[in-house]
C-alpha positions as a Markdown table, in Angstrom:
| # | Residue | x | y | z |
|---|---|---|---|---|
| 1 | Unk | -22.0 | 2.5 | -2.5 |
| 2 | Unk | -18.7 | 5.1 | -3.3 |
| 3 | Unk | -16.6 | 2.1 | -4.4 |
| 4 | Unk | -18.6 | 0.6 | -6.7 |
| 5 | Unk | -20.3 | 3.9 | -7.5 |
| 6 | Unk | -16.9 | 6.0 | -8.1 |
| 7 | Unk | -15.9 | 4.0 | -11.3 |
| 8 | Unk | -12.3 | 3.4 | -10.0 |
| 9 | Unk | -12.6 | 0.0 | -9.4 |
| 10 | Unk | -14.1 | -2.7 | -11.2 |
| 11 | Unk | -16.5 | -4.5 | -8.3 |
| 12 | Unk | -19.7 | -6.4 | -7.9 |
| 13 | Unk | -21.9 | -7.2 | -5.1 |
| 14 | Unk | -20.6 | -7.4 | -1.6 |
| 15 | Unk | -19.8 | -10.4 | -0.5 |
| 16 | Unk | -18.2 | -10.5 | 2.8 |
| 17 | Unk | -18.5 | -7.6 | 5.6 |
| 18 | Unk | -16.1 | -8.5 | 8.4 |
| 19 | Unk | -15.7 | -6.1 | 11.3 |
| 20 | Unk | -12.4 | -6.6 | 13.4 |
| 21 | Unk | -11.3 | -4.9 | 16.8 |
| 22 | Unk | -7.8 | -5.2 | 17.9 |
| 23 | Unk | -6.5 | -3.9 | 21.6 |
| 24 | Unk | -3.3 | -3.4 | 23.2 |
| 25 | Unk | -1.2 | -2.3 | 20.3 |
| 26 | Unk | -1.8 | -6.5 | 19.4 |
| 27 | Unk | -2.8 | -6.7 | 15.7 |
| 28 | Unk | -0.9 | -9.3 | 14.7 |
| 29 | Unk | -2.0 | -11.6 | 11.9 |
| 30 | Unk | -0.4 | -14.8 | 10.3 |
| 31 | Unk | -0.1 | -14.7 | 6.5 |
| 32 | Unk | -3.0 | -15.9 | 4.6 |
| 33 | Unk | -4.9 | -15.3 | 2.2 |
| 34 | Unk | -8.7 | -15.0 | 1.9 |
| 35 | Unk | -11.3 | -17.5 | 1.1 |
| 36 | Unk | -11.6 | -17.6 | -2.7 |
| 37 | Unk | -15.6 | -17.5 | -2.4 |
| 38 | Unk | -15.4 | -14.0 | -0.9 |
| 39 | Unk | -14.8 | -12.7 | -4.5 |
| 40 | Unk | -11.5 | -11.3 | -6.2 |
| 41 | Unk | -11.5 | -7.9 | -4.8 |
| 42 | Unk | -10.7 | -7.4 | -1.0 |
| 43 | Unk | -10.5 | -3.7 | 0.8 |
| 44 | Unk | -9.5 | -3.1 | 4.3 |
| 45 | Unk | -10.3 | 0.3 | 6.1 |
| 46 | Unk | -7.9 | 0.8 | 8.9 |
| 47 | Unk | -9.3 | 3.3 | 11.7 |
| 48 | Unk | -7.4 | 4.4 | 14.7 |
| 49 | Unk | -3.8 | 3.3 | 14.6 |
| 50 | Unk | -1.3 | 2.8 | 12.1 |
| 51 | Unk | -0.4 | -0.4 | 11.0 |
| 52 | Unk | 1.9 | -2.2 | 8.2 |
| 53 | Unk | 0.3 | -5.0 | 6.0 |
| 54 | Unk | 2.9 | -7.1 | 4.6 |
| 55 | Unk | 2.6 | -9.2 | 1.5 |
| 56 | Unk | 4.6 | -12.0 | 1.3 |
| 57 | Unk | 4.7 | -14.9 | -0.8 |
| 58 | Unk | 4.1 | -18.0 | -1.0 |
| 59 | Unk | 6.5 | -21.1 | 0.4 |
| 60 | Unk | 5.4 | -22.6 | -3.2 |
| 61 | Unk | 6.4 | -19.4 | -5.3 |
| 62 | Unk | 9.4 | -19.0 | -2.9 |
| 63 | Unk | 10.6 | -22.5 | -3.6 |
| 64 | Unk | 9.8 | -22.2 | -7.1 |
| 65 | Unk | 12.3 | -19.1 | -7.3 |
| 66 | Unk | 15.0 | -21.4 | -5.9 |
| 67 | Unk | 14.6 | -19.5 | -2.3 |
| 68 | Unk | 13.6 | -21.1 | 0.7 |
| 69 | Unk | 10.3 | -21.6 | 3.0 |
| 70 | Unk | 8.8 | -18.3 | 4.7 |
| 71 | Unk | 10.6 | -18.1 | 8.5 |
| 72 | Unk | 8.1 | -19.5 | 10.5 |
| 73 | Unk | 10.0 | -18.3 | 14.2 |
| 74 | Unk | 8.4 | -15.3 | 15.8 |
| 75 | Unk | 11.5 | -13.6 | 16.7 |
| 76 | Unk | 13.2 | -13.8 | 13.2 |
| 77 | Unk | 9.9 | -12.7 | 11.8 |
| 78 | Unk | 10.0 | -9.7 | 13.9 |
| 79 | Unk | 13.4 | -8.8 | 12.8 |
| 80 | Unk | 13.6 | -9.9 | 9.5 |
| 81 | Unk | 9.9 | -10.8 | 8.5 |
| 82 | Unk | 8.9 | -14.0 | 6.5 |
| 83 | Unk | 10.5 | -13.4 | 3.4 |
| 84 | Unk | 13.4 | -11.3 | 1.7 |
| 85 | Unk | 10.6 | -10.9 | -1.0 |
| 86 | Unk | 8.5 | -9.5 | 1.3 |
| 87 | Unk | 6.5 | -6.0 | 0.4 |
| 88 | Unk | 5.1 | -3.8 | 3.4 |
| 89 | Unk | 2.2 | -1.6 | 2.8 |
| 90 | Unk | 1.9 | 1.7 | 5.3 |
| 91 | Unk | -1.6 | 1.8 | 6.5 |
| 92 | Unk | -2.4 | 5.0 | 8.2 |
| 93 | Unk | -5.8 | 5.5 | 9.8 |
| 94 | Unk | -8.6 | 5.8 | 7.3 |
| 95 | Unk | -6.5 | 4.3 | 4.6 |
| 96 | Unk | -8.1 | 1.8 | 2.2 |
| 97 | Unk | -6.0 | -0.5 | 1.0 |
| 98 | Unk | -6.8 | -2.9 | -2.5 |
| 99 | Unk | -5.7 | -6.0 | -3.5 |
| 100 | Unk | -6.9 | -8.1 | -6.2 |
| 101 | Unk | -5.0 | -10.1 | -8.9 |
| 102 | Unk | -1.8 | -11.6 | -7.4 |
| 103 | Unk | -1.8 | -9.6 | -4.6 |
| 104 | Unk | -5.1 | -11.5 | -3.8 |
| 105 | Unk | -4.9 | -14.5 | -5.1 |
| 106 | Unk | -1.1 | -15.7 | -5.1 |
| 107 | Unk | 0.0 | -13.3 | -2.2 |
| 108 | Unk | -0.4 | -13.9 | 1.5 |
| 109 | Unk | -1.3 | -11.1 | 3.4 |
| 110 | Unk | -0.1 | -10.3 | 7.2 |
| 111 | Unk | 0.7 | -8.0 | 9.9 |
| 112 | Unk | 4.2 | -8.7 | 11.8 |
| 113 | Unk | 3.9 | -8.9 | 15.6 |
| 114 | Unk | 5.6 | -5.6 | 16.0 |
| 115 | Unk | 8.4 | -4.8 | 18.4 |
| 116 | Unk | 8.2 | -2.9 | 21.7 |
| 117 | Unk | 10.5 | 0.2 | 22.3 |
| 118 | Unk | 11.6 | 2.4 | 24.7 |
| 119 | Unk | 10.8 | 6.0 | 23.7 |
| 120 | Unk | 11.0 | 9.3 | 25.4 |
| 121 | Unk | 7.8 | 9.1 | 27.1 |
| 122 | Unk | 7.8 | 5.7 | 27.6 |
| 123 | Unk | 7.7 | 2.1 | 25.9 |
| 124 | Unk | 5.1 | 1.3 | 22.9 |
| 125 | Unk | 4.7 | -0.8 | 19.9 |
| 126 | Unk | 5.7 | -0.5 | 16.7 |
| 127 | Unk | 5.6 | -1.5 | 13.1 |
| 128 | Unk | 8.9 | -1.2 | 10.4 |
| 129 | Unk | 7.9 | -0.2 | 7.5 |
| 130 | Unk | 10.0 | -1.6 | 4.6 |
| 131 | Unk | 13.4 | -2.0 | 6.7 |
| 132 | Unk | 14.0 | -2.5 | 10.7 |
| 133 | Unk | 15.1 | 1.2 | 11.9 |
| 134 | Unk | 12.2 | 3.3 | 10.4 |
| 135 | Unk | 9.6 | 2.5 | 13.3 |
| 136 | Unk | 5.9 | 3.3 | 13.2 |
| 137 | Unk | 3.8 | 3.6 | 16.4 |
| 138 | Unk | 0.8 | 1.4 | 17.1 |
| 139 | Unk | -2.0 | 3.2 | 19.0 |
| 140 | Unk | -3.7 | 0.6 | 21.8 |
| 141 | Unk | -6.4 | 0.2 | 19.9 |
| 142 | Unk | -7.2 | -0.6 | 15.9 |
| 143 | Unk | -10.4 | -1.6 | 14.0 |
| 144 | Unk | -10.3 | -2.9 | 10.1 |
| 145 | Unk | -13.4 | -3.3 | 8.2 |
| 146 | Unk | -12.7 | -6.0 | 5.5 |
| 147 | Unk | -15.3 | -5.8 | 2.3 |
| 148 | Unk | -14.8 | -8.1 | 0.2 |
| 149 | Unk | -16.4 | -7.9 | -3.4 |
| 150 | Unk | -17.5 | -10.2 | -6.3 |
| 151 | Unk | -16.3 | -9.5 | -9.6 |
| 152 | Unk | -17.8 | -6.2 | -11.8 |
C-alpha cells in the first residue's frame, strides 16, 4: 500500500496486523518490545485520543551505563516514569509513529498509566509529555493499529 508504495521507508511484506481498542481513558501498556519475527519495522496509527508512547531502555543498557533498574512501582512511574533516560513521543490522533533500529530492537516501548485531574469541567485523564506539568487529555476511547513489516 502508501507505505511501502511512497518510497519513504524501506519495508517489505506485512507481517503482523494487530487491531487494539482501548476504553475509559485506560491505555496503559508495560514496556516491551515486539516479537522479533514480526520484522524490523513497526508502525502504530493512533485514532481518537491522544496518547504519549514512551521509549525507555532497557534494565541491561541502564545497568550497563552505571544507572539503575527501570522503576517498576506504579505510582513512581506515574510521576517520574521508568527511567531518567526515558524519551516520550506525542501521538495525536491519526499520527503514525516509526520505529525501527534501536528504537525497535534495543528500546522498550510503553504508555504510562496516566494521571487523573481535576479540570474546569470536571476530572479526566491525562498523559505528560516529556516533563510532569505539561498534561495532555486522554479521550475515553483510543484504537491503534499496529503493522508490523519485514525488511525492504
Amino acid at each position: 500500500g502508501r507505505l511501502r508504495g511512497s518510497g519513504l521507508y524501506n519495508v517489505g511484506a506485512l507481517r503482523d496486523l494487530t487491531l487494539n481498542l482501548r476504553r475509559d481513558s485506560f491505555f496503559q501498556l508495560d514496556p516491551h518490545l515486539d516479537p522479533r519475527l514480526d520484522g524490523p519495522h513497526v508502525f502504530v496509527l493512533g485514532l481518537l485520543s491522544s496518547v504519549v508512547t514512551t521509549f525507555s531502555p532497557s534494565d541491561a543498557l541502564l545497568g550497563a551505563n552505571g544507572l539503575p533498574p527501570r522503576r517498576r512501582d506504579p505510582s513512581e512511574v506515574g510521576l517520574r516514569s521508568w527511567s531518567d533516560l526515558d524519551i516520550d513521543a506525542m501521538c495525536q490522533p491519526r499520527t503514525l509513529l516509526h520505529f525501527a533500529g534501536d528504537a525497535r530492537d534495543s528500546w522498550l516501548h510503553a504508555i504510562r498509566p496516566g494521571v487523573e485531574v481535576d479540570l474546569a469541567d470536571g476530572a479526566a485523564v491525562c498523559d505528560w509529555w516529556g516533563q510532569t506539568d505539561y498534561l495532555v487529555r486522554r479521550s475515553p476511547s483510543r484504537i491503534s493499529i499496529v503493522l508490523a513489516f519485514a525488511e525492504g
